[in-house]
N, C-alpha and C positions, 0 to 999 in steps of 0.2 A: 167863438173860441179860436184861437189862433193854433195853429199847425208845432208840434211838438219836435224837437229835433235832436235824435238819440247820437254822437260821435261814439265813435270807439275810442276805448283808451291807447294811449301811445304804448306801442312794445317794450317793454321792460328788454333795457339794454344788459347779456351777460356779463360778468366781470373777464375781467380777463383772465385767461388762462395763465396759471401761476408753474413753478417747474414741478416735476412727477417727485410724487415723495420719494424720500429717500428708500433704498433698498439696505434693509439693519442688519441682511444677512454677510452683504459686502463688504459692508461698513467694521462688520466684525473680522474680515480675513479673508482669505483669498478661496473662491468655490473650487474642485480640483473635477477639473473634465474626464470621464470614463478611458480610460487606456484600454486599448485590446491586448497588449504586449507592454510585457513589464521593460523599463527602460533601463534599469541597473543593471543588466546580467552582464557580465563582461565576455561570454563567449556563448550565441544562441546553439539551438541545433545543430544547425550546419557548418558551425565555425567552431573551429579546431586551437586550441592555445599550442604549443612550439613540444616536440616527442619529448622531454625528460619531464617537462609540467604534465602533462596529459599521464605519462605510465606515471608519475606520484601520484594523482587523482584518483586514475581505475583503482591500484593501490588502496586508495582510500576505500575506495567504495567497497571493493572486496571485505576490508577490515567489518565495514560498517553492516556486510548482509551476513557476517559471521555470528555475530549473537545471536542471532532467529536459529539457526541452522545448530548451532548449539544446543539452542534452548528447547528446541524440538527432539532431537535424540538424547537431551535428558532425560525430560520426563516419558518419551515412551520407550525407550529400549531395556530400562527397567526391568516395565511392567511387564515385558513381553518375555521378558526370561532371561536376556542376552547380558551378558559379561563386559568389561571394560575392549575389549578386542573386539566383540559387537556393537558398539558404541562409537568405536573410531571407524568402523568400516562403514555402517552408516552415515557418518558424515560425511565422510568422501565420496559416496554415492549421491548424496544430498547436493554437496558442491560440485559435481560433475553435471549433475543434470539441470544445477542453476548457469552453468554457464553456455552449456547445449541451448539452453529455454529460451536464456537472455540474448543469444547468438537471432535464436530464430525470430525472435521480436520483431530486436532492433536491425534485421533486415528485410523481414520479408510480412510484419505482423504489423502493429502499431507505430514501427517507426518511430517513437519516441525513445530516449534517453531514461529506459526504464528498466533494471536490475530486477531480474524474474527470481523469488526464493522460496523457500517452503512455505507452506501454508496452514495457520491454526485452525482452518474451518474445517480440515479432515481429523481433527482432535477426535469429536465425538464420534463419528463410524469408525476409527480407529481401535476407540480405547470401545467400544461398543462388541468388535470383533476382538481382543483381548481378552475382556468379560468371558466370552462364550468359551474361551481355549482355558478359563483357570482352574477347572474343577476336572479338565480330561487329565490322565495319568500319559504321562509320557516319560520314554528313556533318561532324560536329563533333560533339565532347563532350557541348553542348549538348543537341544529337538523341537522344544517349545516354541521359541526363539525366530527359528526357521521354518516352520508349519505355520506360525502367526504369519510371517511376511510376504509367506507363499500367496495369503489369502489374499494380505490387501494387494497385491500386486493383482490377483485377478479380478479384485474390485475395482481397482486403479484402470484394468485397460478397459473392463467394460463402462462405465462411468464415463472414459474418455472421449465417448460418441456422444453422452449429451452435449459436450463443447461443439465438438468439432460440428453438429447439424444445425446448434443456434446459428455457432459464426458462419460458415458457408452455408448454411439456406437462407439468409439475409436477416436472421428472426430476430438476432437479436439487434441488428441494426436500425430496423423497423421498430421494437420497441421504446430505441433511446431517439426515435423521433418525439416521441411526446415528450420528450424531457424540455425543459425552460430556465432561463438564467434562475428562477425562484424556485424550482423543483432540485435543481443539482448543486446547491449550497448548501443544504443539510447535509446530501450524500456525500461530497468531498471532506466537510466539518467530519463527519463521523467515522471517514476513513482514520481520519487522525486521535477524533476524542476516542473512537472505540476500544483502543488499544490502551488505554491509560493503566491497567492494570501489570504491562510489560513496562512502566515509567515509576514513581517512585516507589508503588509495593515491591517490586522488584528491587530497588535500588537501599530500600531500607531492610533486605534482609542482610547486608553491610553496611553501615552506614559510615563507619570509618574510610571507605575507598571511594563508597558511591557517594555521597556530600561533597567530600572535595573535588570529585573529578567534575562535576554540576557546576560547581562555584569558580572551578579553574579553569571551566572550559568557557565559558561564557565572562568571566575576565580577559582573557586572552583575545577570543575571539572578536568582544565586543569594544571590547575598553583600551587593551593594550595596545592595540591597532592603530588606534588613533596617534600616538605619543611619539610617529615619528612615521614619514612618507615612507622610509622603505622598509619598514617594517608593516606596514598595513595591506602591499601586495600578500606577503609571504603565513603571515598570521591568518589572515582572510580568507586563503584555502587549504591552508595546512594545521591551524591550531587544533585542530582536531587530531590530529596524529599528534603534535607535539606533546598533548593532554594525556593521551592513551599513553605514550612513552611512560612520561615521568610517574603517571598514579601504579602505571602496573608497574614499575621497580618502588615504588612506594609498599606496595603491596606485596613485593617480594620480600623487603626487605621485616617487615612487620611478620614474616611467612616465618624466614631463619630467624628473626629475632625470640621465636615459641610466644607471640602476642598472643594467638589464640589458641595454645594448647589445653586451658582450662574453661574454654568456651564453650555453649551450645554448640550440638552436633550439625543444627543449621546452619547458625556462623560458621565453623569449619568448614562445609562443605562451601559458603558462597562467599568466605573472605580469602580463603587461602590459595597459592597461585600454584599449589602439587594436589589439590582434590579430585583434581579428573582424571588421573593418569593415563593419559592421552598419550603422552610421550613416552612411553611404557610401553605403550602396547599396540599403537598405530603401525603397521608395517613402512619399511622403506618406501616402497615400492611397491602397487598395484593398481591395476588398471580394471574399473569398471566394466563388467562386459551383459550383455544380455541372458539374462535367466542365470543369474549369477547365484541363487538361492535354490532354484529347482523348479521345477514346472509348476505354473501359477495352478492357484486353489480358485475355481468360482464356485461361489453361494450366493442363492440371488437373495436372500436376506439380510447381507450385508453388501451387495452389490446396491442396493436402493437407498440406503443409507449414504454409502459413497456420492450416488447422485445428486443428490441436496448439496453434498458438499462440494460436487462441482457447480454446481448453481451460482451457490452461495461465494466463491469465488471468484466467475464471471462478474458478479456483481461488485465485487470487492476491487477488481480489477479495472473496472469500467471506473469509478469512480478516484480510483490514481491516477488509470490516463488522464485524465482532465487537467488532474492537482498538474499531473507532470507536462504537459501541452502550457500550462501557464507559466512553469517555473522555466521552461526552456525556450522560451519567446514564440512560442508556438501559436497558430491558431487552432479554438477548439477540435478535436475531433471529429471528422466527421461521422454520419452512421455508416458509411462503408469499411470506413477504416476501423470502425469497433468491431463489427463482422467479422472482418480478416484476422486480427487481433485474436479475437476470442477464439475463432479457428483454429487457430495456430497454436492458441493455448491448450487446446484439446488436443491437438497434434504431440505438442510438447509432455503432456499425463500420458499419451500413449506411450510415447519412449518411456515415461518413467515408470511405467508398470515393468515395461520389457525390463529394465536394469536394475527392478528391486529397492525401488524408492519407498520409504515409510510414508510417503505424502505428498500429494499433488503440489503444483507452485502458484502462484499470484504473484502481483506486480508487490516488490518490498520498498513497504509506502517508507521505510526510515531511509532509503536511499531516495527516495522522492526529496525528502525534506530536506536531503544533502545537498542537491542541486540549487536552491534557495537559498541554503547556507554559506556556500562558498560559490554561489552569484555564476556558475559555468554549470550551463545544459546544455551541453557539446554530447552529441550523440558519439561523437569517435570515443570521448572518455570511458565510456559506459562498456563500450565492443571492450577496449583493453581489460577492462577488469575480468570480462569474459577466462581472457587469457590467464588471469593469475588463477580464477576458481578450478578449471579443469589442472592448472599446472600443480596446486596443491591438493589436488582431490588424486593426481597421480604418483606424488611424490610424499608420503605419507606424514612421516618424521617432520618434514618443515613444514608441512597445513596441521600438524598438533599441536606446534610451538606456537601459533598465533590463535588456535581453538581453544587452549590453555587460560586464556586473557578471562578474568572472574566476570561472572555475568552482572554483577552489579559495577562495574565500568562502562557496559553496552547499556545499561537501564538509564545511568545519565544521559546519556547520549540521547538516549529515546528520547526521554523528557523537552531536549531540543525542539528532536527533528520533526515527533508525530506533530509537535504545536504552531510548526510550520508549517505543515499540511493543513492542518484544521482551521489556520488562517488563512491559507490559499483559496479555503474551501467561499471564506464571506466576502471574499473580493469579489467573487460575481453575481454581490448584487449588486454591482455600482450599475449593473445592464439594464436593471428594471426598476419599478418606481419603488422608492424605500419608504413613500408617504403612504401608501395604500394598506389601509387598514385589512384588507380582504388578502394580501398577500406578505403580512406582518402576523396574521392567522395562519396562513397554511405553512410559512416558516417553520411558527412558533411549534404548532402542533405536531409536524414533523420530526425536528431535531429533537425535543425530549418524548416524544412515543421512541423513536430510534435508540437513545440510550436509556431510556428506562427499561424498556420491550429488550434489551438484551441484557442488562443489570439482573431484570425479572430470572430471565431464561438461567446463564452464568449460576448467578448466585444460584440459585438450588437445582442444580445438578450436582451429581453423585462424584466420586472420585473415577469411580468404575464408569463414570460415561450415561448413566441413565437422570434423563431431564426430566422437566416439570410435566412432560407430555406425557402421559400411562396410560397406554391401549393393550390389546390383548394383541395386536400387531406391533413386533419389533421394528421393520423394518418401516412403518408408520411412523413412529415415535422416534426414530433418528433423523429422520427427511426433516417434520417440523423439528425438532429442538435443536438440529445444525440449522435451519433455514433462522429462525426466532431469536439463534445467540449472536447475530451477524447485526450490529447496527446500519451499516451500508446497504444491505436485503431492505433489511426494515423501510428505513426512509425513501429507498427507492418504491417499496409498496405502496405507501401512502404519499409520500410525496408525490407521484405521478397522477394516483388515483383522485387525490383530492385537487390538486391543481388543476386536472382536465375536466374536472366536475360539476367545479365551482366556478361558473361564470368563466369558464374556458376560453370560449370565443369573443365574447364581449370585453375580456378584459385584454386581450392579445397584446394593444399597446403595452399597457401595465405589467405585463408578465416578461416584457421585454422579447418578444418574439421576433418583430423586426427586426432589428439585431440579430439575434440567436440563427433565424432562419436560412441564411444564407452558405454558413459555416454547414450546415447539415446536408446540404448535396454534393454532389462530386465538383460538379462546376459551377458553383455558387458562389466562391470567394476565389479570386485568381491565386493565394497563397496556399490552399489546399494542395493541391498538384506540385508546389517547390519544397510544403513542409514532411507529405507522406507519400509521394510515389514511389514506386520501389524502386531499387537501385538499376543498374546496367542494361535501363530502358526495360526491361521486362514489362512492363504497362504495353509496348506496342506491340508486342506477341502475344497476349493473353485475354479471352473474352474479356467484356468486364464484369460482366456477372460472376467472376472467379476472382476480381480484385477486390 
């Protein structure tokens, strides 16, 4: 038999490589690359527009933290006993110490372009401490009045240490370290959605003033602008005054005309531009001074109550800065600069216990949304408005005339501005991956626990202040049901919690950390140190463990 002889087969030659399939996401439109800094503002932080545009702007901004400031000594000075002459001195103690607040901020606090105003998270230990004064007999309402404010003022100053030991012991700096571009887009969204109930229920309890001023301002602002170059400088940052003009003689004129003489008593009070009689009874002339009311009232019953609601405000506040860091070409916050911040903001309750404020302050996210609006987060603008709040808070008769403006004017407005924030708030996730289902969860789950979880709380509370929380401890049952009616609380509980929980570390790319990370130490990003050092070199005199 002869010898068998196996060959290998020849190698199968590959085809040739042909070109990489087409990309159909390209194919469809242009991908838009993550910006850190918004490119449209036409004047950042640090950059100033020309002194008559800048005092029209503060101007503005002043107009625009009037509603709040309003709407707060509406509904409590009321309750608390005080008369129309109680009501305007309140404000002007309110606007006093927004523009002290705002002063302390934006020079020596957060450094951002951010308008300090009253704040609704002291609603419930307010109206809490109300409750308890409506069943004592007292000489007249008045007495009432006065004995009420005695107290929160000595809630106000003690409360005002929970701030000040988060910010200056670093705690709460250390806290917003765990935070991540996917953990702090609910909380920024919910700064804005939270408030939805000061935007059209507010606006439709007029709807004659408040629809059109909505539909005229966002014509104007949006549309009309366009129709001609030198009309879209001057519309761009000012139709918003221009709006305010014409609706509130709108609404004058409907006022003398007796439109609503046969109207509900609601309508009357929130259509008509004589309901507040502010200008009546606001004095010329006075000057907010310490223990303006009488030597403060402490009960630690309603002093822990108070604390929640400082809490709840830090948190309310932290998640502004941010909005307000992005609309002003800023980079994020760091965590030292929230520390000082918050600090400061405990600092700034301190004063306002001393001068007899109905309520502690937080950053006023509708003037955040201003900055966005008319494209300038010029920190100088924001000082000047400083100047009108204290100038009207001392001059009485003229900060009535523009406190006069019907609050469903200010509700359109909201409608705006909060929606600008809420949208500032989903720009940061362009940082982290928007494909990951594990971070499309902790989103999701966030943002509607945050506004349902304070829908829950809001809705069934009392008029009098008592929430869904009933223990046999009061001052229990104020802490949660202020902490619970705060969406910004909320989503910061769970958004931190579930994000660092879940696949934390593993997913770090995904969560956008590298990125994120750097912005959060002091010398991590060389733009930290040009966008928040404090002014007149004071950084080289001071530990840092104090900045």
């Amino acid at each position: 038999m002869g010898e068998e002889h196996h060959h290998a087969p020849p190698p199968v030659q590959a085809p040739p490589a042909g070109p990489p399939p087409p990309n159909l996401a390209l194919s469809r439109g242009p991908v838009w690359n993550p910006a850190e800094q918004l490119l449209q503002l036409h004047y950042c932080i640090h950059s100033n527009p020309s002194w008559p545009e800048a005092l029209l702007l503060g101007f503005q901004h002043y107009i625009v933290m009037l509603g709040t400031t309003v709407l707060i000594a509406t509904t409590l000075v009321p309750a608390m006993g005080g008369n129309h002459g109680d009501k305007a001195h309140v404000i002007q103690s309110l606007l006093f110490m927004s523009g002290v607040n705002t002063l302390l901020q934006t020079l020596f606090g957060s450094r951002l372009p951010t308008v300090m105003g009253g704040s609704f998270a002291f609603l419930l230990p307010v109206l809490s401490i109300i409750n308890d004064y409506t069943d004592r007999t007292f000489p007249s309402e008045h007495e009432r009045f006065v004995y009420t404010i005695r107290t929160i003022q000595g809630s106000l100053i003690v409360s005002s240490f929970v701030n000040i030991f988060l910010g200056f012991s670093k705690t709460w700096g250390n806290l917003t370290r765990l935070f991540s571009p996917i953990s702090i887009v609910p909380v920024v969204c919910v700064v804005g959605l939270g408030l939805f109930s000061r935007g059209f229920p507010l606006l439709a309890n007029c709807v004659q003033i408040g629809l059109p001023m909505l539909i005229l301002l966002v014509i104007t602002q949006q549309y009309l602008k366009r129709l001609h170059h030198a009309a879209h400088h001057v519309l761009e940052r000012f139709a918003l005054l221009l709006c305010i003009a014409v609706i509130w003689a709108f609404a004058a004129i409907l006022t003398v005309a007796g439109a609503y003489n046969t109207a509900k008593a609601q309508t009357r009070v929130s259509c008509r531009t004589d309901s507040s009689y502010l200008m009546s009874s606001a004095p010329w002339i006075k000057v907010p001074y310490p223990f303006q009311w009488g030597t403060p009232i402490f009960r630690a019953s309603h002093v822990f109550g108070m604390m929640g609601a400082a809490l709840v405000s830090s948190a309310e506040s932290t998640g502004a800065f941010f909005a307000a860091a992005r609309l002003s070409g800023a980079t994020p916050p760091p965590a030292h600069v929230l520390s000082r911040s918050i600090g400061f903001q405990g600092i700034g309750m301190l004063i306002e216990g001393i001068f007899g404020s109905v309520v502690g302050t937080t950053v006023s996210v509708e003037n955040v949304g201003l900055l966005g609006l008319t494209h300038i987060g010029s920190r100088r603008v924001v000082q000047i408005s400083c100047g009108f709040m204290i100038f009207f808070s001392i001059f009485g008769k003229f900060g009535a005339f523009f406190a006069s403006i019907p609050l469903p004017i200010f509700a359109a407005i909201y409608c705006v501005l909060y929606g600008i924030v809420a949208s500032v708030g989903i720009s940061f996730i362009q940082f982290a991956n928007t494909n990951s289902i594990r971070n499309i969860y902790v989103l999701g789950i966030t943002l509607f626990l945050a506004i349902s979880v304070q829908q829950y709380f809001v809705t069934n509370t009392a008029p009098d202040g008592h929430g869904p929380v009933k223990t046999d401890g009061g001052w229990f049952n104020d802490i949660l049901n202020t902490i619970f009616s705060s969406a910004p609380t909320v989503a910061i509980i769970v958004g931190t919690l579930i994000d660092n929980t879940l696949e934390g570390k593993s997913k770090a790319v995904d969560r956008g950390l590298p990125w994120w990370g750097p912005f959060q130490n002091r010398k991590g990003d060389v733009r930290n140190d040009e966008f928040y050092r404090l002014p007149l070199r004071i950084n080289e005199y001071m530990p840092t463990r104090f900045l």
